[in-house]
N, C-alpha and C positions, 0 to 999 in steps of 0.2 A: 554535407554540402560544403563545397570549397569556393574561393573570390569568382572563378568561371563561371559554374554552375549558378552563382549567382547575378552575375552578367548575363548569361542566359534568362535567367527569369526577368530583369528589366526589364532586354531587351524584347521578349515577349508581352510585357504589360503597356508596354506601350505598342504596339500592333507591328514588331518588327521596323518600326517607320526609321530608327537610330541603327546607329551602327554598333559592332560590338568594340570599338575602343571608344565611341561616346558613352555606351554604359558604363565601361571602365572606369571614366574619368568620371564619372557619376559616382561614381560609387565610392572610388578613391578621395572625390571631394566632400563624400558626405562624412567616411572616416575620419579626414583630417579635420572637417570640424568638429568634430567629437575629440579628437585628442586637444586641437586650440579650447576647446571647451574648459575641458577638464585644466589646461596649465592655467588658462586665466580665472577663471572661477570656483573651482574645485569642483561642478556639478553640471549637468547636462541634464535636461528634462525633455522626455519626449511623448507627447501627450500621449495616451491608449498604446505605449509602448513599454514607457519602465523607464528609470534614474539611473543614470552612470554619476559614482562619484566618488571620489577619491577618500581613501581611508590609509591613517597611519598606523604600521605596526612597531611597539614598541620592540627593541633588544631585549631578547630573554635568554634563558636556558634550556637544551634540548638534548636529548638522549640519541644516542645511534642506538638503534636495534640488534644488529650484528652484534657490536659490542659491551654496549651499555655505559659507554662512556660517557661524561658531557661534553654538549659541543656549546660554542656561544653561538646564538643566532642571533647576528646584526638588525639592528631597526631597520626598517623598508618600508616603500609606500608600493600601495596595489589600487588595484582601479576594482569598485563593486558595485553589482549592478541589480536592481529591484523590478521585476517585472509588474506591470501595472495589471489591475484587476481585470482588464479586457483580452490584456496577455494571458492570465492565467486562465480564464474560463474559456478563453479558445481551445484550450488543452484539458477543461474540464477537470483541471488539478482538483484533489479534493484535500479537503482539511484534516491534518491526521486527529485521529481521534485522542484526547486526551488522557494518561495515564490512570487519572482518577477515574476516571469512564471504562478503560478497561477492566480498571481491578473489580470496579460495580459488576460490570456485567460477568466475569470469573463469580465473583460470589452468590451473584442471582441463580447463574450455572449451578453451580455446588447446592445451593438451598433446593432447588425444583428437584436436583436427582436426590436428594434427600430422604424430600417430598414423596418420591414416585415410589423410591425404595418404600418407605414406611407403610403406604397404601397398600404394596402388596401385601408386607406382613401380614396389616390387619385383614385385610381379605383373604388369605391364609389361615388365618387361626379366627375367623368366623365362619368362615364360608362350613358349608353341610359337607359332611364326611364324605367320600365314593361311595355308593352301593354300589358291592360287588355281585357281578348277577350267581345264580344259586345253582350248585353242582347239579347236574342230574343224576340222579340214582337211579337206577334200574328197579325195578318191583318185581321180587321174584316169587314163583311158587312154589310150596313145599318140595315140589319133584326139582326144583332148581331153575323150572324155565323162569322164561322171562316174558313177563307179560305187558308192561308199560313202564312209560318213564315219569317219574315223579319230581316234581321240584323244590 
């Protein structure tokens, strides 16, 4: 979504009744309060929205990738921004799960197939042999015929 598209939707929530350079100037004056925000206060609070506010980054040291060289990387200020818990559960963000939590549930994993393994063995080496079912023989008679089969 670009500044338009967002003029667009204003000028929709309010029933088309403005014009598209009054949304404009809408929009543009709500920006510029949020930068006058941020010079004069360092922070902007916007209820069921989220905090803009201003953070310094110290000068440090930084590597190029290309070459691996160091670079200095100058202090700088940036503007950062926290979305409010009404924010986030509109988008049903979920909470990542934490590392300790994972590696639990990996090792539950690993014990149960263990577990599953093991059962078979022992079912296995209790469980009743196959009977194999029993050849048939033929019953012969002294002249060679064959008279029935026997089990």
């Amino acid at each position: 979504m670009d500044k338009l598209d967002l003029v667009g939707l204003v000028k929709e929530e309010f029933g088309n009744d403005i014009s598209d350079k009054d949304a404009k100037y809408m929009i543009e004056g709500v920006f510029k309060a949020v930068v006058n925000g941020l010079k004069n206060d360092g922070l902007v609070k916007l209820h069921k929205f989220g905090i803009f506010s201003i953070k310094d980054r110290s000068a440090r040291v930084g590597r190029n990738p290309r070459t691996g060289d160091s670079v200095k990387i100058p202090a700088s200020i940036t503007v950062k921004f926290k979305a409010s818990p009404v924010l986030k559960d509109a988008f049903e963000v979920k909470k990542p799960v934490k590392k300790a939590t994972k590696v639990a549930k990996v090792k539950e994993a690993v014990v149960e197939k263990k577990a599953k393994k093991a059962e078979k063995s022992v079912e296995s080496k209790t469980s009743k042999p196959v009977e194999k079912a029993p050849i048939a023989v033929p019953k012969t008679t002294k002249k060679g015929r064959v008279t029935e089969k026997s089990a």
